[in-house]
C-alpha positions as CSV (number, residue, x, y, z in Angstrom):
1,X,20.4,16.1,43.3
2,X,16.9,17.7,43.2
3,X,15.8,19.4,46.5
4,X,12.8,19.6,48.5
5,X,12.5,22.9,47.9
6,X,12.9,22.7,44.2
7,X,10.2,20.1,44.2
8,X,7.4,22.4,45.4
9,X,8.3,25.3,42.9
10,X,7.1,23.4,39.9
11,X,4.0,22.7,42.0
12,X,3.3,26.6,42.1
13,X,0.5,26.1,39.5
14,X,-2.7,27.1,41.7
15,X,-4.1,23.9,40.3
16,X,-1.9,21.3,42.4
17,X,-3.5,23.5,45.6
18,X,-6.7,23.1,44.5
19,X,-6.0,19.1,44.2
20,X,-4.5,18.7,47.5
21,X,-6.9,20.5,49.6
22,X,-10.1,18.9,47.5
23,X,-8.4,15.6,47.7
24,X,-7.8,16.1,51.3
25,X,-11.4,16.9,51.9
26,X,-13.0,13.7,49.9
27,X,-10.5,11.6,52.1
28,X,-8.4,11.1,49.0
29,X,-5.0,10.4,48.1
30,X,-3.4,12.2,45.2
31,X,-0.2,12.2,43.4
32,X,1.3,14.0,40.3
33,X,2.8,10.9,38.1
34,X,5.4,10.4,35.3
35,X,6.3,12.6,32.4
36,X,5.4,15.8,34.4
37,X,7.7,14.9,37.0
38,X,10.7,13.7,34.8
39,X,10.4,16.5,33.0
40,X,10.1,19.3,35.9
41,X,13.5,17.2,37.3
42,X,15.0,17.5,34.0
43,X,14.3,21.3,33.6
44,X,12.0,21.1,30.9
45,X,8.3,22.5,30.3
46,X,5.4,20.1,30.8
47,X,1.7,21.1,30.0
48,X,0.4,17.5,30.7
49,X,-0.5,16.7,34.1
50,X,-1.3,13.3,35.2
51,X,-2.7,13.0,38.8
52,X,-3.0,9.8,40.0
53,X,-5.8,9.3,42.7
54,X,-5.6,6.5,45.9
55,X,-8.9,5.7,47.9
56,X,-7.2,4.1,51.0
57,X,-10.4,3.7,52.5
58,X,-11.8,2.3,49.4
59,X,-15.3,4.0,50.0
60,X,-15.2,6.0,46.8
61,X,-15.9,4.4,43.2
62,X,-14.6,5.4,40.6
63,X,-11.8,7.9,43.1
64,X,-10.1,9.6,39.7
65,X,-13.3,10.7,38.4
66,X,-14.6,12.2,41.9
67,X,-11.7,14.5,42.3
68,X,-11.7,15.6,38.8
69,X,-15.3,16.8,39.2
70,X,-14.8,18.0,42.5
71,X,-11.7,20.4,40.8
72,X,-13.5,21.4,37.6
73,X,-16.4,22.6,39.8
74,X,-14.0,24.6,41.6
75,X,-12.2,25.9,39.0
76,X,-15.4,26.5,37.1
77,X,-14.3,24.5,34.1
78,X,-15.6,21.9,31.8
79,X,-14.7,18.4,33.1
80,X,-14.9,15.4,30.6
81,X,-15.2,12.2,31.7
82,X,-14.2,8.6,30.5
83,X,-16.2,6.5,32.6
84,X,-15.4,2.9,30.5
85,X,-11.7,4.1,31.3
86,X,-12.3,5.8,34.5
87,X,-10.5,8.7,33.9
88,X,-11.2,12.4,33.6
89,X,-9.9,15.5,32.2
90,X,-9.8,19.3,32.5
91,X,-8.4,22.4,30.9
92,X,-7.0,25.4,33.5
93,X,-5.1,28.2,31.9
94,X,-2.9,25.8,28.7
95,X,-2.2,22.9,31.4
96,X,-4.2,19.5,30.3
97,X,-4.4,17.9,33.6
98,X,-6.1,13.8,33.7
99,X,-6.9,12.1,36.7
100,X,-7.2,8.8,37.0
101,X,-7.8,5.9,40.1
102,X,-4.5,3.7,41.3
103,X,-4.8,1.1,39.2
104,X,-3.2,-2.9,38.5
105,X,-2.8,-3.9,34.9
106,X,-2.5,-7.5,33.0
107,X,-2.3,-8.7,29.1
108,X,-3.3,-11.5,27.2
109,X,-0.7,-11.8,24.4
110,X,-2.2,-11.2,21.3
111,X,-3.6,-7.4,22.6
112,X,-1.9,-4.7,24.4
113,X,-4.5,-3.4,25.8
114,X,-4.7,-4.2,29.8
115,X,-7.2,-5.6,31.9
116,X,-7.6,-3.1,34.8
117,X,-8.4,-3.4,38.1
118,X,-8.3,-1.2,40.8
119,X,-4.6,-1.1,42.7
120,X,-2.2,0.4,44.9
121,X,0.3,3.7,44.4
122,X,2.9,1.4,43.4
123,X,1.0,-0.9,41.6
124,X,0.3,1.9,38.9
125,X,3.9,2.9,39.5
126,X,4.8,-0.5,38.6
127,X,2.8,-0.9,35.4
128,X,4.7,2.4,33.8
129,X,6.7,1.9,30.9
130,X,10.4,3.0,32.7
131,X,11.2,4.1,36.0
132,X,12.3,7.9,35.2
133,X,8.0,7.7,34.1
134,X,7.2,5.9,37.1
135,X,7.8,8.8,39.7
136,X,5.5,10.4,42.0
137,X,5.0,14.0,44.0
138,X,3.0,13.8,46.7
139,X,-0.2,16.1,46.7
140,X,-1.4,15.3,50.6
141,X,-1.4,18.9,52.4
142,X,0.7,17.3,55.0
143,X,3.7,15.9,52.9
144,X,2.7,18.2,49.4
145,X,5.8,17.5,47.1
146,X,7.6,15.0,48.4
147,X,9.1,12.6,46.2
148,X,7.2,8.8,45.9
149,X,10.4,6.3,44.1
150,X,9.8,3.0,44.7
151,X,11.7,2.4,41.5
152,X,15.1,4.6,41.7
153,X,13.7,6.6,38.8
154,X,15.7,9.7,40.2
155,X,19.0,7.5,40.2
156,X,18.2,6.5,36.5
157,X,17.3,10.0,35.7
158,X,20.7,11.2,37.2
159,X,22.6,8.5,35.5
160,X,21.3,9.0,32.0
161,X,19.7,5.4,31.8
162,X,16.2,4.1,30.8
163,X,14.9,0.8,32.7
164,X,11.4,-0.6,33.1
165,X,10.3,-0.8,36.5
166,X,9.6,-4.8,36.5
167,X,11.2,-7.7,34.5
168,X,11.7,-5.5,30.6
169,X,10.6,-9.4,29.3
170,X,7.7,-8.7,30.8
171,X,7.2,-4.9,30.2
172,X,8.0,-5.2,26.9
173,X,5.9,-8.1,25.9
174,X,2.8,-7.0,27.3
175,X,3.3,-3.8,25.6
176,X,5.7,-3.8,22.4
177,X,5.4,0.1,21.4
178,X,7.2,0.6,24.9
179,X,10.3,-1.2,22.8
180,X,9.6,2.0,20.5
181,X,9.1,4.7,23.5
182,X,12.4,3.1,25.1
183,X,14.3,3.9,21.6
184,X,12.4,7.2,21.1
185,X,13.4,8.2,25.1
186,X,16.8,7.5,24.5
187,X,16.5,9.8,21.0
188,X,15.3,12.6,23.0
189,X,17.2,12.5,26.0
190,X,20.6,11.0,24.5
191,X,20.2,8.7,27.0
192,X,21.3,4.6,27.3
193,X,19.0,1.8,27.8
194,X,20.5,-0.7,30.2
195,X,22.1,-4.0,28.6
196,X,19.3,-6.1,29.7
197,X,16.7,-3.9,28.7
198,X,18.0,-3.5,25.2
199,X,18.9,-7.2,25.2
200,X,15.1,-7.7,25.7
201,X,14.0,-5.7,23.0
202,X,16.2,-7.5,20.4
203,X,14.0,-10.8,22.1
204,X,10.8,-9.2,21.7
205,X,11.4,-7.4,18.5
206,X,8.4,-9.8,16.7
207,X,6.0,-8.9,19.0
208,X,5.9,-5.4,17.4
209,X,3.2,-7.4,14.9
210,X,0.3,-6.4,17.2
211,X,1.0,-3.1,17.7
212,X,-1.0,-0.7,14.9
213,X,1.2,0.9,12.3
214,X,-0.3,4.7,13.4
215,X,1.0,4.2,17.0
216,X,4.4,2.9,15.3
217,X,4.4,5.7,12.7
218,X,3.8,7.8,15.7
219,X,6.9,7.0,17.5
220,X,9.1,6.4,14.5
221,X,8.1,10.1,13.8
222,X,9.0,11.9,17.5
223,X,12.6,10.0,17.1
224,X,12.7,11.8,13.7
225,X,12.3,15.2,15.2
226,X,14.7,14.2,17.9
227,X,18.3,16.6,18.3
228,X,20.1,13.6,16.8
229,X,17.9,11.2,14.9
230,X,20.7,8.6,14.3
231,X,20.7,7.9,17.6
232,X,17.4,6.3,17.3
233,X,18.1,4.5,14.0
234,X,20.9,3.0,15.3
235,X,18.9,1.1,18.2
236,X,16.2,0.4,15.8
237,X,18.6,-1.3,13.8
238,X,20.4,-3.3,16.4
239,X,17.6,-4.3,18.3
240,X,15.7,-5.8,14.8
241,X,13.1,-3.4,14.8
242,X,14.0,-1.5,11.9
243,X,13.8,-4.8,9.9
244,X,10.2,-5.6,11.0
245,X,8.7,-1.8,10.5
246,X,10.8,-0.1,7.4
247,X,12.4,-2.8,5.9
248,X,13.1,-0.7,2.8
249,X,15.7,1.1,4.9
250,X,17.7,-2.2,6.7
251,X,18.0,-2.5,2.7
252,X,20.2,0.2,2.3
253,X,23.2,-1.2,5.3
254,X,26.1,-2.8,4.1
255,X,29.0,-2.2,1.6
256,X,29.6,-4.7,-1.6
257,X,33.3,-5.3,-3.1
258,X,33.8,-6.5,-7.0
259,X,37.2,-6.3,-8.1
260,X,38.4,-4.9,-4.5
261,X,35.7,-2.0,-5.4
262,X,33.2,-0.7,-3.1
263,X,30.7,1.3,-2.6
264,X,30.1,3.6,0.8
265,X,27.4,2.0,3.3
266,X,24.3,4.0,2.2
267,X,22.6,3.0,5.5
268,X,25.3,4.8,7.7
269,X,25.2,7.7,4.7
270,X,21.6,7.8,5.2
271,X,21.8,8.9,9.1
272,X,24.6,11.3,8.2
273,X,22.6,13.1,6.0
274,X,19.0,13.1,8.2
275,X,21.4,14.4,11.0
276,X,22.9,17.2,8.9
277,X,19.3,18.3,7.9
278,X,18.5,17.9,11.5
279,X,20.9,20.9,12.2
280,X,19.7,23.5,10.0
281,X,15.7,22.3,10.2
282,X,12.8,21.2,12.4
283,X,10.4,20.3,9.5
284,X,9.9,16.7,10.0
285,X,9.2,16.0,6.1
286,X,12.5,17.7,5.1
287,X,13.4,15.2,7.5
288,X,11.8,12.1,5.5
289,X,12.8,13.5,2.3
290,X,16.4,12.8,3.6
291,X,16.2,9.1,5.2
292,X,14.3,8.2,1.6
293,X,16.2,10.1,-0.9
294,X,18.9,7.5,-1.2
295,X,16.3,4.4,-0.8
296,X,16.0,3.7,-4.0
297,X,19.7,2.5,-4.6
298,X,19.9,-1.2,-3.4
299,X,17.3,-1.2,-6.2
300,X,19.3,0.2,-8.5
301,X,22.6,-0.9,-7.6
302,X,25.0,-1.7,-10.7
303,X,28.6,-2.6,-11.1
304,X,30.3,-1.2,-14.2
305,X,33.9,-2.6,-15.2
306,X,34.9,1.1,-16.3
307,X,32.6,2.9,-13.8
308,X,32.8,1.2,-10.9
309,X,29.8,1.2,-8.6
310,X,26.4,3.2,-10.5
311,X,23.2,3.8,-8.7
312,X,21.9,5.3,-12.0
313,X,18.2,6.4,-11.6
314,X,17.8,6.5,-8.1
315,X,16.4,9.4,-8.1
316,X,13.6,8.5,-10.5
317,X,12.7,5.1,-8.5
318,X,13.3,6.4,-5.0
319,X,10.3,8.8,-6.1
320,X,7.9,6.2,-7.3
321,X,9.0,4.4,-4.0
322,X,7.7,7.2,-1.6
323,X,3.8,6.8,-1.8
324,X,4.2,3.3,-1.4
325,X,6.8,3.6,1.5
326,X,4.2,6.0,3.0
327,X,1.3,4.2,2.9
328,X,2.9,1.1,4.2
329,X,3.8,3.0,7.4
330,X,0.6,4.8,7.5
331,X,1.8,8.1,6.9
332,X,-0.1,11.0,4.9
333,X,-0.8,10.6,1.2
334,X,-1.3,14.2,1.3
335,X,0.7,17.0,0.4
336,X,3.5,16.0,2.6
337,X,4.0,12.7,0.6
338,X,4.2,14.8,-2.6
339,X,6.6,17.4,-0.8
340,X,9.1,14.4,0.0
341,X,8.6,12.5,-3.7
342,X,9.3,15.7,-5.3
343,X,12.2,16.7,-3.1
344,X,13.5,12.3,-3.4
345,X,13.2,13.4,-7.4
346,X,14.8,16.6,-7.3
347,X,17.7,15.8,-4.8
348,X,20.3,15.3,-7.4
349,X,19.9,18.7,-9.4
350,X,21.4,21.1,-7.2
351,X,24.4,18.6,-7.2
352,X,25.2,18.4,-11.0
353,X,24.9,21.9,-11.3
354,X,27.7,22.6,-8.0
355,X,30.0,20.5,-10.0
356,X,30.4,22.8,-13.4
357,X,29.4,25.9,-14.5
358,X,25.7,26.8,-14.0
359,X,24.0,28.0,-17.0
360,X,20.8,30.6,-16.4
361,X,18.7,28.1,-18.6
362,X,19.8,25.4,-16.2
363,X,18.9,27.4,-13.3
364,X,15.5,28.2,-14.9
365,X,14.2,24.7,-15.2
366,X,15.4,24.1,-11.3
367,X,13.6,27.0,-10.2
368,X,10.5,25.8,-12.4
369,X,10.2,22.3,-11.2
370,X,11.4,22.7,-7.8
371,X,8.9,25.4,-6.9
372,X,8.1,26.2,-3.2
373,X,10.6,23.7,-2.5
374,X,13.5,25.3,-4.0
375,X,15.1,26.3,-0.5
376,X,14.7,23.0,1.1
377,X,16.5,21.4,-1.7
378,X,19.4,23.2,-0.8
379,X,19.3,21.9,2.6
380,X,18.7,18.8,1.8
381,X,21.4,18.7,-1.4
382,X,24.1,20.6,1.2
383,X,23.3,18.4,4.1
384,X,24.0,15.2,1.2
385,X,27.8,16.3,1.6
386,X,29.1,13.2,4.2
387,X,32.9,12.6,2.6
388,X,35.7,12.9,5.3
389,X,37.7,14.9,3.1
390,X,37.2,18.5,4.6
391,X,38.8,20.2,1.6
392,X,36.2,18.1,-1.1
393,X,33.0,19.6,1.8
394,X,34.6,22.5,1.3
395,X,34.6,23.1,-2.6
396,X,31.0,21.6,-2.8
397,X,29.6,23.5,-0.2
398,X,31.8,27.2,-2.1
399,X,29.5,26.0,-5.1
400,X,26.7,25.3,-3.9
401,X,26.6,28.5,-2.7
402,X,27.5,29.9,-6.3
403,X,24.1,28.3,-7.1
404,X,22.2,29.9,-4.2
405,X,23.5,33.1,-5.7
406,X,22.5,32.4,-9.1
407,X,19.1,31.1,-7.9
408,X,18.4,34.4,-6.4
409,X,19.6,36.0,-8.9
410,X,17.6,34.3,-11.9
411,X,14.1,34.2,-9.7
412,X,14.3,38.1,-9.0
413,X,14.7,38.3,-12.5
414,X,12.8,35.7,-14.3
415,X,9.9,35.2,-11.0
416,X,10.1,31.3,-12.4
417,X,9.2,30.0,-8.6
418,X,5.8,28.4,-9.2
419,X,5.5,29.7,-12.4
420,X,2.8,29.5,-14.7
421,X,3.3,30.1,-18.9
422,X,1.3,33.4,-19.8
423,X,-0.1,31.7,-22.4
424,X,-2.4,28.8,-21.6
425,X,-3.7,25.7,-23.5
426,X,-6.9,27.4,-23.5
427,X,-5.9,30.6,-25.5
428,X,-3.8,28.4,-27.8
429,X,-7.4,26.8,-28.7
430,X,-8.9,30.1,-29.2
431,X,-6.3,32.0,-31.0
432,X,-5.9,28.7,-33.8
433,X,-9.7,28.0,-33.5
434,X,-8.8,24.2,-32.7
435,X,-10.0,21.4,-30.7
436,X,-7.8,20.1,-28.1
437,X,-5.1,17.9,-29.5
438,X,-2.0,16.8,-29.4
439,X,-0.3,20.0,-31.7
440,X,-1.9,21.8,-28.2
441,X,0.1,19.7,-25.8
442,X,3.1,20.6,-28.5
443,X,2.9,24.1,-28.5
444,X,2.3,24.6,-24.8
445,X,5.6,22.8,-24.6
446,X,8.0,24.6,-27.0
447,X,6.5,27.6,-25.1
448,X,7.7,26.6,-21.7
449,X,10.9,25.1,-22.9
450,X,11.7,28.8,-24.6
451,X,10.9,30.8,-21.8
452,X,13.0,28.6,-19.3
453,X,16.2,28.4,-22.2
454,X,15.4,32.5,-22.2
455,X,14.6,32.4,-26.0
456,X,11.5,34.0,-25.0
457,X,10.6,36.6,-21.9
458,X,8.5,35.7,-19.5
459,X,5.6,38.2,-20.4
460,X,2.6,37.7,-22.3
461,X,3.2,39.7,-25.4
462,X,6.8,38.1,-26.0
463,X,5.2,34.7,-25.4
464,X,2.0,35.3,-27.7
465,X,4.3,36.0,-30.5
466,X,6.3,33.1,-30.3
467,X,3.7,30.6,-29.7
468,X,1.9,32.1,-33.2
469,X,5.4,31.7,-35.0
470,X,5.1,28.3,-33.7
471,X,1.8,27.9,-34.8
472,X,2.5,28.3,-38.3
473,X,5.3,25.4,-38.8
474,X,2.4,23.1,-38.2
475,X,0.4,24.9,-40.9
476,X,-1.8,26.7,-38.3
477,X,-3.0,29.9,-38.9
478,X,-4.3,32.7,-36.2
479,X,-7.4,34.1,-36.4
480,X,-7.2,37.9,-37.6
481,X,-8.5,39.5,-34.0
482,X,-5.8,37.4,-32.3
483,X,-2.8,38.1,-33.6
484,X,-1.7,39.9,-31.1
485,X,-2.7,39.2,-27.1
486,X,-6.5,41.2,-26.8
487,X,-7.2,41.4,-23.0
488,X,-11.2,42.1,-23.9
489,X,-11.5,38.6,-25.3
490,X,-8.9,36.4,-24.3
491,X,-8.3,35.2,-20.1
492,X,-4.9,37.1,-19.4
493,X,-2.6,36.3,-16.5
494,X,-2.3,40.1,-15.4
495,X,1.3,41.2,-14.0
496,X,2.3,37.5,-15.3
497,X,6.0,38.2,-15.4
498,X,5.7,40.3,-11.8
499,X,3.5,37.8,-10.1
500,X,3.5,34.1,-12.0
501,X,1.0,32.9,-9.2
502,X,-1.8,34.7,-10.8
């Protein structure tokens, strides 16, 4: 159990002295509220610093705003108010800290946004989303750090539970994203919402409708990043949520039999995998690129008499599915996007070449296309290894690292990451004297395909060469000053085999 004592540490910051001697001084009642104190229970660091302020003499308008100025003038820093929300900010040291009045809070059903009025301590307490967020510390000089828990937020916070503070019909259906905090707090924390809690998610589910796709995207993304994402899938699934916001992934759940055949549940696969890559990496695209590089197979789904279960092309139409899968939940159609379409694209490559012996012409073209996202293919591709068979894991995982080797290998010879041909369209043009045209597009082609097959090195003058021996089986004939690469007349990619970025 937390102690007294234990309390008041995490109040050392000089600005919770400031607070409670100002506040004392205006007549005021303040209170340090929610994920702060949850978190300084749980151990954990907190920048953001909510201070809840109580006029009990009800003589001061506006009491959050007051105390705010009163401390920013103090501190000599920059106060910004709110006033239509009647709260106020400041910056001390890397500590956000908000104040804001006691305040009562109802909803009309088609909005979650409250109607406020001014309130009691434990009427803002009771308006918080769960009771280990609805805690209070005591700011008054005379009781500074005591404990204010109306709600046994400690005793949920001890037993590993999350609960709303009122009836969770009522929390929950004035405010559906709380059904998404209450699955992403239970992510984070590994922690269990209570049976009637949960039980009044699944009965709110629909309300999620009014709640903007950002805010969702928003919370959908934190219980990405979470230690162990699955966790939050799971309850998303099983409350009905999952349905209503990504239904493209409720797709993938459940396991078809012809002929006493089946094929795994690639819903279940799915989680496996984004926990795997959840191990090894923290980049919250990787991430996505693992719950979507499978999403394409309900789509795709065949049964073959000799074959059994195909999901032939996945790849290809889980890649054209990403922009629209990203848009739809309001995520970036930025780089990011691209970085998960190409690694939803690329995510069987790695895998053919574990399962026979890699060729350097193989290698070449993976290198080429993958690029920049050559390593996190490998994480992804490695964490795609779910069988139960430890001695199957085992072999894939001996060759895939055979392929790291040869990757390394081939890149510190070929430097095909990123690469660019050192002959370009443009010199083709000049060196032929031709117009663009399709017998460009051809050439620039059979160039690449060379260099990546190593017919051809990956240098200029090698490259020039073949591209006029090409030239001439379509009849085309260099001009006498080019025939060999002139670096007074022609663009040339210097160090192009040392540095293809250039």
């Amino acid at each position: 159990m937390i102690t007294f004592a234990a309390m008041k540490e995490h109040l050392r910051h000089p600005v919770f002295a400031v607070v409670s001697e100002l506040a004392a001084e205006l007549n005021l009642d303040a209170y340090v509220i929610g994920g702060f104190v949850r978190d300084a229970i749980l151990e954990r660091p907190c920048k953001d610093i909510d201070i809840v302020v109580v006029d009990p003499k009800h003589k001061t308008e506006r009491p959050g705003i007051a105390l705010a100025e009163a401390v920013a003038k103090r501190a000599g820093v920059k106060v910004h108010v709110f006033r239509n929300f009647g709260t106020a900010q400041i910056k001390l040291d890397d500590y956000e800290v908000e104040f804001v009045g006691a305040r009562r809070e109802s909803y009309q059903r088609e909005s979650r946004k409250p109607i406020t009025e001014d309130g009691t301590l434990e009427d803002d307490q009771l308006r918080r989303d769960f009771t280990i967020n609805a805690m209070a510390l005591d700011l008054h000089p005379d009781r500074f750090a005591q404990l204010v828990d109306p709600f046994s937020g400690l005793d949920d916070l001890t037993s590993n539970c999350i609960r709303t503070p009122q009836d969770p019909d009522v929390t929950y259906s004035d405010d559906p994203l709380r059904m998404m905090r209450a699955i992403r707090f239970a992510t984070q924390l590994n922690y269990t919402i209570v049976p009637e809690s949960l039980d009044a998610i699944i009965h709110n589910a629909q309300r999620i409708s009014i709640v903007s796709k950002e805010r969702i995207a928003d919370e959908l993304n934190k219980i990405i990043l979470a230690p162990v994402p699955s966790i939050g899938f799971k309850l998303l699934f099983d409350s009905g949520l999952l349905k209503l916001i990504f239904p493209e992934m409720t797709a993938l759940h459940g396991v078809e039999y012809v002929k006493g055949k089946g094929h795994k549940d690639n819903f279940y696969h799915t989680l496996q995998v984004l926990d795997n890559v959840a191990q090894r990496s923290n980049n919250l695209w990787l991430r996505w690129a693992a719950i979507l590089h499978d999403i394409a197979k309900p789509a795709t789904k065949r049964f073959e008499p000799e074959h059994g279960w195909t999901f032939h092309g996945h790849e290809d139409r889980g890649a054209r599915m990403t922009p629209k899968i990203f848009a739809a939940l309001k995520l970036p159609l930025n780089e990011h996007m691209k970085y998960v379409q190409k690694l939803v694209q690329l995510h069987l490559r790695p895998i053919a070449l574990s399962k026979s012996e890699v060729s350097d012409s193989a290698i070449r073209r993976l290198l080429f296309e993958a690029g920049d996202v050559i390593d996190d293919l490998m994480i992804l591709c490695e964490s795609d290894i779910t069988s139960k068979q430890e001695e199957r894991v085992q072999r894939y995982l001996k060759n895939f690292q055979l392929v790291r080797e040869k990757l390394k290998e081939i890149e510190e010879k070929d430097h095909l990451r990123n690469w660019q041909p050192p002959v370009t369209g443009e010199d083709i043009m000049k060196a032929f004297g031709i117009e663009p045209s399709l017998q460009v597009g051809i050439l620039k082609n059979a160039l690449r395909d060379a260099i990546l097959d190593g017919i051809v090195a990956n240098n200029r003058p090698a490259a020039w060469a073949y591209m006029i021996e090409q030239g001439e089986k379509f009849g085309l004939k260099v001009k006498s000053e080019y025939t060999t690469p002139n670096p007074l007349e022609l663009p040339v990619k210097e160090n192009a085999d040392e540095n293809p970025k250039q």
